[in-house]
N, C-alpha and C positions, 0 to 999 in steps of 0.2 A: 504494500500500500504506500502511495506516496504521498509525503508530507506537505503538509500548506506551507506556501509563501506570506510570508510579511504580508496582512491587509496595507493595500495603497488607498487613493482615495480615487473618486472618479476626475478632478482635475491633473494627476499623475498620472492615470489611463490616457486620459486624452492628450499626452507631449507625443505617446508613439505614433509613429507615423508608419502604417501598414497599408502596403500598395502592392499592386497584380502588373507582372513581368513577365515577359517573354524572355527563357534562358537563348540567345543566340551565337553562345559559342561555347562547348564543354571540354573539357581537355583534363589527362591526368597532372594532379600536384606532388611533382616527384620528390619536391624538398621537404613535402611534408613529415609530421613525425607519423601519423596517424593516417592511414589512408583515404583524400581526402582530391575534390575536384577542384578547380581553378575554374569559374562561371563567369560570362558575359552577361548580362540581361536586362535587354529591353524597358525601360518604364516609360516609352512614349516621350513628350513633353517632356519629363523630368532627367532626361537623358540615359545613358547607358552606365549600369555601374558594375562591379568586379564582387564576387565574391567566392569565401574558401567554402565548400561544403563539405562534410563527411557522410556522404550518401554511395559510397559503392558499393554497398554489398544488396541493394534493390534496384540499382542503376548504371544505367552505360552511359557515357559520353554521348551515344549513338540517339537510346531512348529519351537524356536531356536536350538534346538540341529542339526546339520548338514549342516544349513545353513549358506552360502557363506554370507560374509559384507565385507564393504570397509571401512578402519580404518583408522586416520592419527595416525603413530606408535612413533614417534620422539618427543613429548610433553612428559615434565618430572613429573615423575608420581607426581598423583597425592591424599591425602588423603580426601576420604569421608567414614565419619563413620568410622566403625574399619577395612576398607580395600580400598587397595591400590590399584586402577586407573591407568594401565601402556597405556592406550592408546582409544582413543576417537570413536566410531563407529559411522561412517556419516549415517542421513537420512533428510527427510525433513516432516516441520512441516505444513500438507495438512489442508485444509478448516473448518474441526473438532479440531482443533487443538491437533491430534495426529501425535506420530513421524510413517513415512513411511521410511525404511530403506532402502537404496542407492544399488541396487545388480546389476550386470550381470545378463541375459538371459540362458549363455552357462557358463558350469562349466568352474574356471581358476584357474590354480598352484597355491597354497596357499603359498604368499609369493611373488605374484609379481604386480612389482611397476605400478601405474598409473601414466602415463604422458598425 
């Protein structure tokens, strides 16, 4: 069973900034310590930003490209390895203790906000 987080309050909820991306380039992260992908992804308007994921053992590079994630974009990048983390993509960590990433059903504008 997992444990609760710190109650925040609902104007702390509302700093993160959670938005729907198009991954448009996946590639292995060799430097990593932890097996781990180096992501392109789309957010439309808000431009293209970089992120580390450790999604390989439910994902290819092949299956990531094109597909829709849901990122929180507003965390200030961050350094792992020799590359730069602009932003975090949500999934969840299912009974195998692999990540399951977070998607919509129906394609959505790349770049718009989850409330």
């Amino acid at each position: 069973m997992n444990k609760l987080k710190p109650k925040i309050t609902f104007e702390e909820f509302t700093k993160i900034d959670i938005r729907i991306g198009t991954i448009i380039k996946a590639k292995d992260f060799k430097n990593a310590h932890k097996p781990a992908y180096q992501l392109e992804i789309d957010f439309g308007g808000l431009g293209i930003k970089k992120s580390s994921a450790q999604i390989t053992d439910l994902y290819t590079t092949k299956q990531l490209t094109g597909k829709q994630v849901t990122a929180v974009i507003n965390f200030k990048p961050k350094q792992i390895a020799n590359f730069m983390s602009e932003c975090l993509i949500l999934g969840i960590v299912n009974k195998d203790n692999k990540v399951v990433l977070l998607q919509s059903k129906t394609a959505i504008k790349n770049g718009e906000q989850v409330s």
